[in-house]
SEDO-398619 format. One line per 2 residues: number of its first residue (from 0); their letters; for each residue x, y, z of C-alpha. Coordinates in pm, 1 decimal, always signed. Example, Ala and Ser with C-alpha at 12.3 -4.5 7.8 and 13.67 -1.06 7.14 Angstrom:
// residues 2
0) as) +1230.0:-450.0:+780.0 ~ +1367.0:-106.0:+714.0
***
This chain:
// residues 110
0) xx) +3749.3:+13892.9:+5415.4 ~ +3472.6:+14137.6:+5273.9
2) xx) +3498.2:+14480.4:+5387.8 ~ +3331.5:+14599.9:+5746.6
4) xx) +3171.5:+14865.4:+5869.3 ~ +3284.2:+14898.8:+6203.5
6) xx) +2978.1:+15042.1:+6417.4 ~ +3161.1:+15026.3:+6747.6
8) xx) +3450.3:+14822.1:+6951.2 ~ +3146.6:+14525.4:+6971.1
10) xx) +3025.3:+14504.8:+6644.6 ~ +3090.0:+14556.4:+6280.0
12) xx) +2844.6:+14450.4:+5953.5 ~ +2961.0:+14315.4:+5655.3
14) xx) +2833.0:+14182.5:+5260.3 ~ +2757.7:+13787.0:+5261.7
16) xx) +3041.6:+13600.1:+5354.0 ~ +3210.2:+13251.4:+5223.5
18) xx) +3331.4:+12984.7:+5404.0 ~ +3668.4:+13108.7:+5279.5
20) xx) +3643.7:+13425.6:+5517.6 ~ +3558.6:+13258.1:+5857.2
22) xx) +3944.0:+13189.7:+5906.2 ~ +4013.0:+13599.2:+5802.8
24) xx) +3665.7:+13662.1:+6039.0 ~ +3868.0:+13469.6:+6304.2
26) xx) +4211.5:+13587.5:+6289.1 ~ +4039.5:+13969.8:+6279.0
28) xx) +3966.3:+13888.7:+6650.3 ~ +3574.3:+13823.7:+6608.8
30) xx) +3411.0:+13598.2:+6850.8 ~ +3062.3:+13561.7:+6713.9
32) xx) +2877.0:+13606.5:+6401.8 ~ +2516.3:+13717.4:+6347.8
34) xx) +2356.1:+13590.4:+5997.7 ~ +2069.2:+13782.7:+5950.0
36) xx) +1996.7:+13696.7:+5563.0 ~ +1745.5:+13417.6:+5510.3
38) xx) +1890.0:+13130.7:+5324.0 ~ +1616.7:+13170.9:+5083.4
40) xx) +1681.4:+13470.0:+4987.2 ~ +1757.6:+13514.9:+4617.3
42) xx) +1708.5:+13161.0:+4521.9 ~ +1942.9:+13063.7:+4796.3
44) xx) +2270.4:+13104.3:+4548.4 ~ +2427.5:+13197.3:+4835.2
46) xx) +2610.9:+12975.2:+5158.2 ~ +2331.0:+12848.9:+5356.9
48) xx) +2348.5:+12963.6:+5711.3 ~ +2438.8:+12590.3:+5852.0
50) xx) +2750.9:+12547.2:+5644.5 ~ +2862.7:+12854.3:+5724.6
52) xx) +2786.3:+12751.7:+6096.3 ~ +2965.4:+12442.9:+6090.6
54) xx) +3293.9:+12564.8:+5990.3 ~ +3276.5:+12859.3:+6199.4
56) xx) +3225.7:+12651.7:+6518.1 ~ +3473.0:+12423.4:+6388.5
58) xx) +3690.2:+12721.3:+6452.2 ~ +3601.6:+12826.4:+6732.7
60) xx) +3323.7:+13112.7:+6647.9 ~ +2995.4:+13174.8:+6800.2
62) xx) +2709.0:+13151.2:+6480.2 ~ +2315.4:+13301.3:+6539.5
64) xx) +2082.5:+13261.1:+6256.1 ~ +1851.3:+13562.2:+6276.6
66) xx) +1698.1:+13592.9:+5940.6 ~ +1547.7:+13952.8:+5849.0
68) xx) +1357.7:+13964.7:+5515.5 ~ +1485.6:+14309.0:+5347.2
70) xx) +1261.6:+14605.2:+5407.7 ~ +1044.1:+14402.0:+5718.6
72) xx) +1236.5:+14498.1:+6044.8 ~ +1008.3:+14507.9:+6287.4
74) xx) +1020.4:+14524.8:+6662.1 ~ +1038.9:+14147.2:+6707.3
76) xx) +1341.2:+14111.6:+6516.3 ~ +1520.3:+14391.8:+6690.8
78) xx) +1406.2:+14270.0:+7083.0 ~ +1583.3:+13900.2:+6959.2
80) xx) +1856.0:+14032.2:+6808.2 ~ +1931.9:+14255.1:+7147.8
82) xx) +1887.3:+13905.7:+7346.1 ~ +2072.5:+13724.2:+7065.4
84) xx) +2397.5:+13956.9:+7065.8 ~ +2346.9:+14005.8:+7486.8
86) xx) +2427.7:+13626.5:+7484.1 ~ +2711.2:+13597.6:+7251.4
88) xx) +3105.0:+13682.0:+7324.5 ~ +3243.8:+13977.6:+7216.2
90) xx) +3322.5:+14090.0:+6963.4 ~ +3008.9:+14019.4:+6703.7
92) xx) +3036.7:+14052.9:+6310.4 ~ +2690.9:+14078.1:+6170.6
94) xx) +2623.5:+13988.1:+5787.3 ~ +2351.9:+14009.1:+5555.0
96) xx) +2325.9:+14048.9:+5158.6 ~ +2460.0:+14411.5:+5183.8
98) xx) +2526.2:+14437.6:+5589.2 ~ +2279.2:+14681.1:+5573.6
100) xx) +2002.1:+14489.6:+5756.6 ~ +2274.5:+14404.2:+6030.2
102) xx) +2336.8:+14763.7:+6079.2 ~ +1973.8:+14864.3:+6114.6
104) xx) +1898.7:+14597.1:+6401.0 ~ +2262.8:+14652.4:+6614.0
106) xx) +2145.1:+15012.4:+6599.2 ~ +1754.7:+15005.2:+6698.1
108) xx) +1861.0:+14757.5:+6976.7 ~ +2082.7:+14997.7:+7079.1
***
Protein backbone atom coordinates (compact mmCIF):
# COMPACT_ATOMS: atom_id res chain seq x y z
CA UNK A 1 0.00 0.00 0.00
CA UNK A 2 1.28 3.65 -0.82
CA UNK A 3 1.97 5.72 2.07
CA UNK A 4 -1.03 7.87 3.93
CA UNK A 5 -1.42 10.84 5.38
CA UNK A 6 -3.61 10.30 8.11
CA UNK A 7 -5.81 13.61 8.53
CA UNK A 8 -7.95 12.22 11.32
CA UNK A 9 -9.51 8.75 12.81
CA UNK A 10 -12.08 9.13 9.45
CA UNK A 11 -9.92 9.82 6.79
CA UNK A 12 -6.46 9.56 5.39
CA UNK A 13 -5.12 10.64 1.53
CA UNK A 14 -2.87 8.80 -0.36
CA UNK A 15 -0.67 8.79 -4.12
CA UNK A 16 -2.72 6.79 -6.95
CA UNK A 17 -3.31 3.44 -6.02
CA UNK A 18 -3.21 -0.14 -7.98
CA UNK A 19 -5.45 -2.75 -7.92
CA UNK A 20 -2.68 -4.53 -6.02
CA UNK A 21 -3.31 -2.21 -2.86
CA UNK A 22 -7.14 -2.56 -2.41
CA UNK A 23 -6.49 -5.92 -0.44
CA UNK A 24 -3.56 -3.80 1.85
CA UNK A 25 -6.45 -0.69 1.68
CA UNK A 26 -8.77 -3.41 3.12
CA UNK A 27 -6.90 -5.25 5.64
CA UNK A 28 -5.72 -1.46 6.98
CA UNK A 29 -9.39 -1.33 8.20
CA UNK A 30 -10.73 1.21 5.42
CA UNK A 31 -14.30 1.05 4.53
CA UNK A 32 -14.58 3.42 1.61
CA UNK A 33 -12.47 5.03 -0.91
CA UNK A 34 -12.81 8.47 -2.51
CA UNK A 35 -11.07 8.76 -6.16
CA UNK A 36 -10.83 12.17 -6.82
CA UNK A 37 -8.29 12.05 -9.95
CA UNK A 38 -10.00 12.13 -13.34
CA UNK A 39 -9.25 9.11 -15.37
CA UNK A 40 -8.06 11.38 -17.99
CA UNK A 41 -5.70 12.81 -16.35
CA UNK A 42 -2.19 12.42 -17.77
CA UNK A 43 -3.17 10.46 -20.75
CA UNK A 44 -5.02 8.13 -18.50
CA UNK A 45 -1.65 5.84 -17.87
CA UNK A 46 -3.03 5.33 -14.80
CA UNK A 47 -6.03 2.58 -13.32
CA UNK A 48 -9.22 3.94 -14.49
CA UNK A 49 -11.55 4.65 -11.67
CA UNK A 50 -14.06 1.58 -12.66
CA UNK A 51 -11.44 -1.13 -12.40
CA UNK A 52 -10.33 0.05 -9.45
CA UNK A 53 -14.11 0.06 -8.38
CA UNK A 54 -14.81 -3.31 -9.33
CA UNK A 55 -12.28 -5.03 -7.35
CA UNK A 56 -12.74 -2.92 -4.45
CA UNK A 57 -16.47 -3.80 -4.18
CA UNK A 58 -15.55 -7.20 -4.97
CA UNK A 59 -13.97 -6.89 -1.59
CA UNK A 60 -16.11 -5.46 0.17
CA UNK A 61 -15.12 -1.51 -0.08
CA UNK A 62 -17.25 1.43 -0.63
CA UNK A 63 -15.75 3.36 -4.17
CA UNK A 64 -16.96 7.34 -5.06
CA UNK A 65 -15.63 8.76 -8.20
CA UNK A 66 -15.27 12.48 -7.50
CA UNK A 67 -12.92 13.75 -10.07
CA UNK A 68 -11.09 17.21 -9.21
CA UNK A 69 -8.97 18.63 -12.08
CA UNK A 70 -5.59 19.86 -10.23
CA UNK A 71 -5.55 23.50 -9.29
CA UNK A 72 -9.79 23.92 -9.96
CA UNK A 73 -11.35 23.17 -6.46
CA UNK A 74 -14.11 25.04 -6.26
CA UNK A 75 -17.07 25.16 -3.96
CA UNK A 76 -19.07 22.57 -5.91
CA UNK A 77 -16.59 20.00 -5.56
CA UNK A 78 -16.13 20.51 -1.87
CA UNK A 79 -20.30 20.69 -1.01
CA UNK A 80 -20.31 16.91 -3.01
CA UNK A 81 -17.52 15.66 -1.57
CA UNK A 82 -19.04 16.63 2.15
CA UNK A 83 -22.39 14.75 0.89
CA UNK A 84 -20.24 12.08 -0.80
CA UNK A 85 -18.05 11.13 2.40
CA UNK A 86 -21.47 11.95 4.83
CA UNK A 87 -22.86 8.87 2.93
CA UNK A 88 -20.07 6.47 2.98
CA UNK A 89 -18.90 4.05 6.07
CA UNK A 90 -16.20 4.89 8.02
CA UNK A 91 -13.34 4.95 7.70
CA UNK A 92 -12.63 6.80 4.07
CA UNK A 93 -9.16 6.70 2.18
CA UNK A 94 -9.12 9.44 -0.35
CA UNK A 95 -6.61 9.26 -3.46
CA UNK A 96 -5.57 11.39 -6.14
CA UNK A 97 -2.23 11.74 -8.30
CA UNK A 98 -0.34 13.09 -5.20
CA UNK A 99 -3.32 12.87 -2.37
CA UNK A 100 -2.97 16.33 -2.31
CA UNK A 101 -6.32 17.23 -3.96
CA UNK A 102 -7.98 14.69 -1.43
CA UNK A 103 -6.55 16.57 1.39
CA UNK A 104 -7.68 19.99 0.22
CA UNK A 105 -11.49 18.90 -0.19
CA UNK A 106 -11.70 16.56 3.35
CA UNK A 107 -10.39 19.79 4.83
CA UNK A 108 -12.61 22.73 3.21
CA UNK A 109 -15.63 20.39 3.87
CA UNK A 110 -14.61 20.30 7.13
Amino acid sequence: MKSLTRLDANFSTSPQIDLEDLPDIKAAGFKSIICNRPDSEDGGIHPDHNLLEETAKKLGLEFAYLPVVPGQINDTNVATFKTVIANLPGPTMGYCRLGIRSKILYERSR
